[in-house]
C-alpha positions in Angstrom: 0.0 0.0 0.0 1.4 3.5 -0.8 2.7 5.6 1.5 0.7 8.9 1.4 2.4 11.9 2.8 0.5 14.8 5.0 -0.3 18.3 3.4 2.6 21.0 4.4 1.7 24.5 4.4 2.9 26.0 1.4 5.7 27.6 0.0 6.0 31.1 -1.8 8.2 32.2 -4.5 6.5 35.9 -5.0 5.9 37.7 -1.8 2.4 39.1 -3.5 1.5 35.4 -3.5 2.1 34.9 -0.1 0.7 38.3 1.4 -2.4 37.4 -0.7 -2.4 33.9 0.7 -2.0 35.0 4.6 -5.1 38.1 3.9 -7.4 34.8 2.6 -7.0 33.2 6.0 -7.1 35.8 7.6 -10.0 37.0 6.3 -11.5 33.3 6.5 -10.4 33.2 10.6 -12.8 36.3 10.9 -16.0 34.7 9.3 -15.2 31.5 11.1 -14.8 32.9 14.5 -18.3 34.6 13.8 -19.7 31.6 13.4 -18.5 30.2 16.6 -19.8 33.5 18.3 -16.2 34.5 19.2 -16.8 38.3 18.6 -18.6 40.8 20.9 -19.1 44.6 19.6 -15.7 46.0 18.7 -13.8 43.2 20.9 -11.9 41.0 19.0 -8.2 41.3 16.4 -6.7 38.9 14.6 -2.9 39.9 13.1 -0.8 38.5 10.6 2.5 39.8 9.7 3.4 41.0 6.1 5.9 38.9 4.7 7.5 41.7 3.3 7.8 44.3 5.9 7.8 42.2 8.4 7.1 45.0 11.5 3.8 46.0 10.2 0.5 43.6 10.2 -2.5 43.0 8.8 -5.9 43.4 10.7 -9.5 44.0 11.0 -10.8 47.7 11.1 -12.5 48.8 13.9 -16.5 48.3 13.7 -16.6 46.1 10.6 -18.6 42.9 11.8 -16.4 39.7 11.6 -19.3 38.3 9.8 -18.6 41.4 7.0 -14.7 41.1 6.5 -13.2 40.4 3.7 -9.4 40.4 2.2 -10.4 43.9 0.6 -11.2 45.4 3.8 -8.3 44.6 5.5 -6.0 47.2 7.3 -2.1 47.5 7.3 -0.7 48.8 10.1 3.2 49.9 10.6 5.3 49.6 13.8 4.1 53.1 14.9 0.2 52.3 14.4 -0.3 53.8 12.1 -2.5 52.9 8.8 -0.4 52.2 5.8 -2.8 50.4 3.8 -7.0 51.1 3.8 -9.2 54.0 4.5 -10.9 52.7 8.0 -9.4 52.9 11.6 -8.4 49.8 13.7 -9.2 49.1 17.3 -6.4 51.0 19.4 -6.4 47.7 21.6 -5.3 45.8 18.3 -2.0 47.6 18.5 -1.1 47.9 21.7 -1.5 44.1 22.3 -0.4 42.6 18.9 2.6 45.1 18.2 4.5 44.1 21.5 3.7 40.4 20.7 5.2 40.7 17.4 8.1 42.8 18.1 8.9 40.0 20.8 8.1 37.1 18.7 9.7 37.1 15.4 8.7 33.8 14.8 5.2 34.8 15.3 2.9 35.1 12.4 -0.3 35.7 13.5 -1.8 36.7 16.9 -5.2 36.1 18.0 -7.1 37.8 20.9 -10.9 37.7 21.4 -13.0 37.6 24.6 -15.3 33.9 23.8 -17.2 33.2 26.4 -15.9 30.1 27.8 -12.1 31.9 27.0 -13.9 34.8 29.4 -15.4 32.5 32.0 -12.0 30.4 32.3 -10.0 33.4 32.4 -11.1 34.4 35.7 -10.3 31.9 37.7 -6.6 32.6 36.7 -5.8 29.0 35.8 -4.1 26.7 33.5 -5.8 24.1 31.5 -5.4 20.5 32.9 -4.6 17.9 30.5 -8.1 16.3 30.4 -8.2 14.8 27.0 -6.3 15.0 23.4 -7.0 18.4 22.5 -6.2 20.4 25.7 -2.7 17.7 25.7 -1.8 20.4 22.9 -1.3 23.1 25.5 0.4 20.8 28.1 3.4 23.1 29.4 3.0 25.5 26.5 0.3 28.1 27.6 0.8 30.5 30.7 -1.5 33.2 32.9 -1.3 36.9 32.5 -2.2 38.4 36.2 -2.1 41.7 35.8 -4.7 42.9 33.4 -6.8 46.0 34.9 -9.1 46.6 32.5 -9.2 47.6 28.8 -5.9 47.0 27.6 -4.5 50.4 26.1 -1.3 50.8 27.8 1.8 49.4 25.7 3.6 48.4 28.7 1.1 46.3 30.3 1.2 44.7 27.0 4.7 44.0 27.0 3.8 42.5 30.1 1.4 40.0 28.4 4.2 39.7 25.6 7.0 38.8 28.3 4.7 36.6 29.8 3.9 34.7 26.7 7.2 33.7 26.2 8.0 31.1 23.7 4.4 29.4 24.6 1.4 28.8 21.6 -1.2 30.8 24.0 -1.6 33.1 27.2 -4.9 33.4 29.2 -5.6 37.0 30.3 -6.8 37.0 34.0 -10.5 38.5 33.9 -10.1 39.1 30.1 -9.7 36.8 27.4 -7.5 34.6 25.3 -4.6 34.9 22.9 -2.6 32.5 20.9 0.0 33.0 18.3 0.8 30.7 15.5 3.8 30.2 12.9 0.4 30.8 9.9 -3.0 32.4 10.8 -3.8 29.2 10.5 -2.3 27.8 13.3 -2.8 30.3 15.6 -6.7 30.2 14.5 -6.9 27.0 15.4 -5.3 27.1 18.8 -7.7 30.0 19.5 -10.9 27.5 18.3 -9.0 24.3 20.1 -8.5 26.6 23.7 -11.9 27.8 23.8 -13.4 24.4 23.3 -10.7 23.1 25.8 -11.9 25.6 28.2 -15.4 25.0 27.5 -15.1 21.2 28.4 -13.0 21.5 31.8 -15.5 23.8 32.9 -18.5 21.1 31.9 -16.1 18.9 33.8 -15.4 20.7 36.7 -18.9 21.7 37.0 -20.2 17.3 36.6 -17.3 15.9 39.3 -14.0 15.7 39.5 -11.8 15.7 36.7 -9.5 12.6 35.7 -6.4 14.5 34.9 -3.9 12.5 32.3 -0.6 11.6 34.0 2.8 13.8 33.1 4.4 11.5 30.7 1.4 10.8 28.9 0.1 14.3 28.9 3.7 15.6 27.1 3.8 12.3 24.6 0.1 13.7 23.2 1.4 16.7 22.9 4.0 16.2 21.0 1.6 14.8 18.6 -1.0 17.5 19.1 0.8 20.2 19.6 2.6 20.8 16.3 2.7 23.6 14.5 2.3 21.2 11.6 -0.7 20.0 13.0 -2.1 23.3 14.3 -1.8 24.3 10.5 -3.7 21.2 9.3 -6.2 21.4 11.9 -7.2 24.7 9.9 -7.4 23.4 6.4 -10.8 21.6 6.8 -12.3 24.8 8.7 -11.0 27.2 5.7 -12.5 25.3 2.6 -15.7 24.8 4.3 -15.9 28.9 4.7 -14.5 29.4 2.0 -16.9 27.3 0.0 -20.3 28.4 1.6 -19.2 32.4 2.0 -17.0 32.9 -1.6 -17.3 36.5 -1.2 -14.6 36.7 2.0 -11.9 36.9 -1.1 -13.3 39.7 -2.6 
């Protein structure tokens, strides 16, 4: 029997191909999280990094429904926050949390940040996730707590707090605020947003039944390993994006 190998996230030879590519999932990530309800009012970014000038990103403007975005309506942003590219405003929360991210994450090419309601209720109890099945495995020693968050987050150097706290993990929870998770594609940081809310949703179903069976060290760091990827964050995606992409064509306009 043949030996079939796993899809790989693709490879670029024209940077206009591969901006174009990152603003289609990016775009996609928006109508996706507002079908999972992930967006409240203006709350909500998701960044990806230009892969030509690399310290500015591309976001969501401010008061465009995630439900409404498109790659046409996208906004790029420069170091200073300002806007480069588009004729609408972005959320001055976007750049104060995503520009320290990226300045301290190189690696890092999309950020996501949203206040879900299970990311919201699981925030404030200031906790990390347990490794209670497969899925929440892929955060197993690679997510961390932000303490310190007082409010709406404008102030760049609480935010390099968050960004100092993030370290080199795939997602921070934000005390009495929200989620973020970065990701080496929007893809894969889309998918760790979906895959933590979810996580979150089900240890709090679980807390709330009994008492959790948690799965033992050894174990827990094996799955993820397997889970965990960025390879498999990416895939994770792929299924997500042509379904959107299939049932709402008009997010590539």
């Amino acid at each position: 029997m043949p030996k079939l190998n796993r899809p790989q996230p693709p490879i670029f030879d024209r940077v206009e191909d591969a901006r174009l590519h990152r603003k289609q999932r990016l775009a996609a990530a928006f109508r996706l999280f507002a079908r999972f309800g992930f967006n409240e009012g203006t709350d909500g970014h998701i960044t990806a990094r230009d892969p030509e000038f690399t310290d500015h990103f591309w976001v969501n403007p401010l008061g465009t429904e995630f439900s409404e975005i498109r790659v046409s309506n996208l906004i790029l942003v420069n170091k200073d926050g300002d806007v480069v590219k588009g004729d609408q405003p972005i959320n001055p929360t976007t750049f104060a949390i995503h520009s320290q991210i990226h300045l301290a994450r190189p690696d890092a090419i999309a950020t996501v940040h949203a206040h879900s309601i299970y990311g919201k209720a699981w925030s404030n109890l200031g906790r990390l996730l347990d490794p209670l099945n497969e899925n929440s495995c892929a955060f197993y020693e690679d997510h961390t707590v932000f303490h310190d968050c007082t409010g709406v987050l404008l102030d760049t150097s609480q935010c390099k707090g968050i960004a100092e706290t993030l370290g080199n993990h795939k997602a921070i929870i934000l005390r009495n605020h929200g989620m973020i998770t970065v990701g080496h594609s929007v893809d894969e940081a889309a998918w760790w947003f979906i895959n933590l809310e979810h996580s979150s949703q089900a240890q709090l179903l679980a807390e709330a039944a009994g008492k959790p069976n948690i799965i033992k060290h050894d174990t827990a760091r094996l799955t993820k390993s397997q889970m965990g990827t960025h390879l498999n964050g990416w895939l994770c995606f792929q299924a997500l994006y042509n379904r959107i992409v299939r049932e709402q064509p008009d997010l590539l306009d």
